[in-house]
N, C-alpha and C positions, 0 to 999 in steps of 0.2 A: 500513380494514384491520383484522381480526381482531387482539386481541390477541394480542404473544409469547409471551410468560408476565408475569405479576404481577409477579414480582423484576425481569425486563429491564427493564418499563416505568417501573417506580418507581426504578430506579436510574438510568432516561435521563431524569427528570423535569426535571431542573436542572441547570447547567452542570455539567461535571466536571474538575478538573485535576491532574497527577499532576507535582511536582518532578522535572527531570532525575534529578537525584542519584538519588531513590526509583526511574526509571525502569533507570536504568544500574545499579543494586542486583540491581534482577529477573533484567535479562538476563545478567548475569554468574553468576545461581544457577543458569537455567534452562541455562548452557553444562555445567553440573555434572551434568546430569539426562538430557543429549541424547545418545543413543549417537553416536558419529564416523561421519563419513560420507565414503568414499573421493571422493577427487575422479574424473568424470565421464568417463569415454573417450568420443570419438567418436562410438562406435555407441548409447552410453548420453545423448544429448544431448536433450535436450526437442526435443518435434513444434515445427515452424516455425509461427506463432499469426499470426492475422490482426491486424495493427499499424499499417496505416493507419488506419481508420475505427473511431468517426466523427472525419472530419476538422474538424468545427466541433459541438461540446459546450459545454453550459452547463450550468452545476449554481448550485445556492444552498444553503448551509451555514447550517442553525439548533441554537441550545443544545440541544435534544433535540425529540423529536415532539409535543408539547404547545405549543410556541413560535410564535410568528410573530414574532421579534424575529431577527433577517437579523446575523450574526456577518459572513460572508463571502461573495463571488460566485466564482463557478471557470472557466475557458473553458479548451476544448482547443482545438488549431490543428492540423492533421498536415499535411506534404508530403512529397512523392513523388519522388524522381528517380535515375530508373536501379531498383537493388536497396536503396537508402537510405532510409529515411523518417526525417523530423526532424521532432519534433511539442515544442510550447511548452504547456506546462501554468501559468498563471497562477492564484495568487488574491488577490483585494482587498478589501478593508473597502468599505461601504456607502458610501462617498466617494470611490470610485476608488482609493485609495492601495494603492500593491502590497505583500503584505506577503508574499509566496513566489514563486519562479518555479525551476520548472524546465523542463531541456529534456533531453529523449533521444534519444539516435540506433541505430536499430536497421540491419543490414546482414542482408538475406535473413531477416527476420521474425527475429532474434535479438539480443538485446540487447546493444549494443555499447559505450553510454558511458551514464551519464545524470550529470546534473550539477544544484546545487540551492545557490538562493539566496535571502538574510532580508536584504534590502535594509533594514528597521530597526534589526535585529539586527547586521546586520554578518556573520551567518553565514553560512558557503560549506561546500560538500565534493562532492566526485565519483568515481564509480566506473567506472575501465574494463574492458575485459574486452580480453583482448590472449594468445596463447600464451604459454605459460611457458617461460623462456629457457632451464630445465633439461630439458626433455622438448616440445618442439613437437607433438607430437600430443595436447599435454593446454594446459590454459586455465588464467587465477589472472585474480582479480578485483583491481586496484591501489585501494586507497582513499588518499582527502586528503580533511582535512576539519579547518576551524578554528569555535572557537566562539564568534566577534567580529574586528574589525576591528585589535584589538590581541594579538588570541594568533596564533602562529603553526601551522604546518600543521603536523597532524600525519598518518603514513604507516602503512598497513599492507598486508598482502595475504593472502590465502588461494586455496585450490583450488577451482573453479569447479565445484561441487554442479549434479547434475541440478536441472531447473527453479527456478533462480535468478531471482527475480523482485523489482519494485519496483510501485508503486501504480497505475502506467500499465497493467499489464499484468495486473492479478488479473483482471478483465472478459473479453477473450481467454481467460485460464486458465480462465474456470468454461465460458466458452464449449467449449473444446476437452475439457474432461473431464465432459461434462453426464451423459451417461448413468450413467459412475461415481459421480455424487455424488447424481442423481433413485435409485439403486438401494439409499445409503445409506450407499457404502462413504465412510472418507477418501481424503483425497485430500493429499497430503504434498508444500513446498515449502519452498525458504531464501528468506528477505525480506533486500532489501538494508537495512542500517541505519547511515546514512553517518555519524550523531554517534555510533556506534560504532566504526566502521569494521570491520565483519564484518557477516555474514550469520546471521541468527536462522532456526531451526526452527520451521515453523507447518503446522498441518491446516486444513482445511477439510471439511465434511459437515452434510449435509444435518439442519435442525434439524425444520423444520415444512413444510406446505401449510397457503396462505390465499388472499385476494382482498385485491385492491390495487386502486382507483378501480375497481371491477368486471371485474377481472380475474384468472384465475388466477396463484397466483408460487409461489413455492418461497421459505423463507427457508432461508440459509445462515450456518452460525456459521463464524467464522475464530476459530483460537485458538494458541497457542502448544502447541509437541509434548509440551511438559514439562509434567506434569499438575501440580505443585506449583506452578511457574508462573501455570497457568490458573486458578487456587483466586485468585490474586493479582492479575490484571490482567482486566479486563472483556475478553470476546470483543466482536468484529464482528460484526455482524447485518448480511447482506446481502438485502435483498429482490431476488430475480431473475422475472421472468418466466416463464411453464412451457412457454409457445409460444416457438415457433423468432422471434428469434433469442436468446432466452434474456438479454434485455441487464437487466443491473444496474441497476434502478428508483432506488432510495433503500441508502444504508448506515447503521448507527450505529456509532461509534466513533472511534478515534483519527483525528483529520485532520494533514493538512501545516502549516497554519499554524497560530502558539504566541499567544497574548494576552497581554498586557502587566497583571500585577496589581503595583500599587509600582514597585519598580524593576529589576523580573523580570518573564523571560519562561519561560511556564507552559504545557507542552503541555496538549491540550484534546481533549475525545472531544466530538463533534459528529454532528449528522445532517444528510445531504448527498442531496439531490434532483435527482436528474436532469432535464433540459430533453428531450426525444427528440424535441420538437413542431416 
């Protein structure tokens, strides 16, 4: 593959890790920066996104693209039944040990629960999506979310934002917004962030054209909407495919599971390779 640019690659060269605390800093600036955004009627709800498939994915997770040293492995699972799909997102250490697992349940292609766990960590949280007791025609996202086995949960909620989304589901999104984003335009989303318990402001748009194993791709940055923000946290680099169906090759950036330095756990920007074979 073509290089991205010089600074991407040389800052993806070596592992990278960023303190909660430093990260929960950001995102409480970048709430400062983000115009409000009403909560979502009805007729304002995101397109229905295809959320089964694929039903059996593999990925493999290295410290950056120079690497061949295997941080983690990743398997998706989806099933099917009726208008429900429930799909199991696992990842493990190079020994099998599980060190994340989530699972989500979508109802008519729209995101209904998802739910996530650090079986080392002790860490749990989950977001549903459910009407809101004061207005039934409108949604709130309920969040819980503890940060070990010995804190307790804690609760929050807000109003459920057009195209509210979680890590399952960016692939579908670039899928269902391809043309918008090959023409150049952004393309604007809430990411759920459960160890915060609210939903963050991000863009996505079109960075480059290149070749991937001799193929045409499109690469995509994902970044946060707050431009002060983006100066402070590395974007996503998403390599996409430019033929239909447009699937998500490899990412760089922030992953799910956190690594263990001392007697802390350190979130980690990684690159994640897709299995399609």
């Amino acid at each position: 593959m073509k290089p991205l640019t010089a600074r991407n690659l040389a800052r993806a060269s070596s592992l990278r890790v960023l303190t909660p605390s430093c990260f929960i800093v950001l995102l409480l600036l970048s709430l400062a920066f983000v115009l409000p955004i009403h909560a979502e009627s009805p007729a304002e709800r995101g397109a229905t996104m295809e959320v089964l498939n694929p039903t059996n994915l593999n990925a493999t997770i290295y410290p950056g693209p120079n690497s061949s040293n295997v941080l983690f492995t990743f398997s998706r699972r989806a099933f099917q039944s009726n208008a429900t799909v429930q799909v199991l997102r696992e990842y493990r250490r190079p020994d099998g040990t599980i060190v994340a697992r989530e699972r989500v349940q979508y109802e008519s292609g729209q995101l209904a629960s998802y739910d996530l766990e650090e079986p080392l960590t002790g860490a749990h949280g989950r977001a549903v999506i459910q009407p809101d007791p004061k207005n039934s025609r409108e949604r709130i996202v309920l969040f819980e979310y503890a940060a070990g086995p010995n804190n307790s949960v804690r609760t929050a909620r807000e109003p459920l934002r057009t195209d509210t989304l979680m890590n399952d589901m960016v692939g579908p999104f670039i899928e269902t917004h391809w043309d918008t984003l090959l023409a150049g335009e952004a393309v604007r989303f809430r990411f759920l962030a459960l160890a915060r318990r609210e939903t963050v402001g991000f863009k996505l748009v079109k960075q480059s054209e290149s070749t991937w194993h001799g193929r045409p791709v499109v690469i995509l940055k994902m970044e946060p909407s707050s431009w002060v923000i983006g100066q402070l946290i590395d974007p996503l680099l998403f390599t996409v495919e430019k033929d239909p169906p447009h699937r998500v090759l490899q990412y760089l950036g922030r992953t799910t599971p956190r690594i263990q330095i001392g007697d802390s756990w350190k979130d980690v920007d990684a690159l994640t390779v897709f299995d399609w074979h």
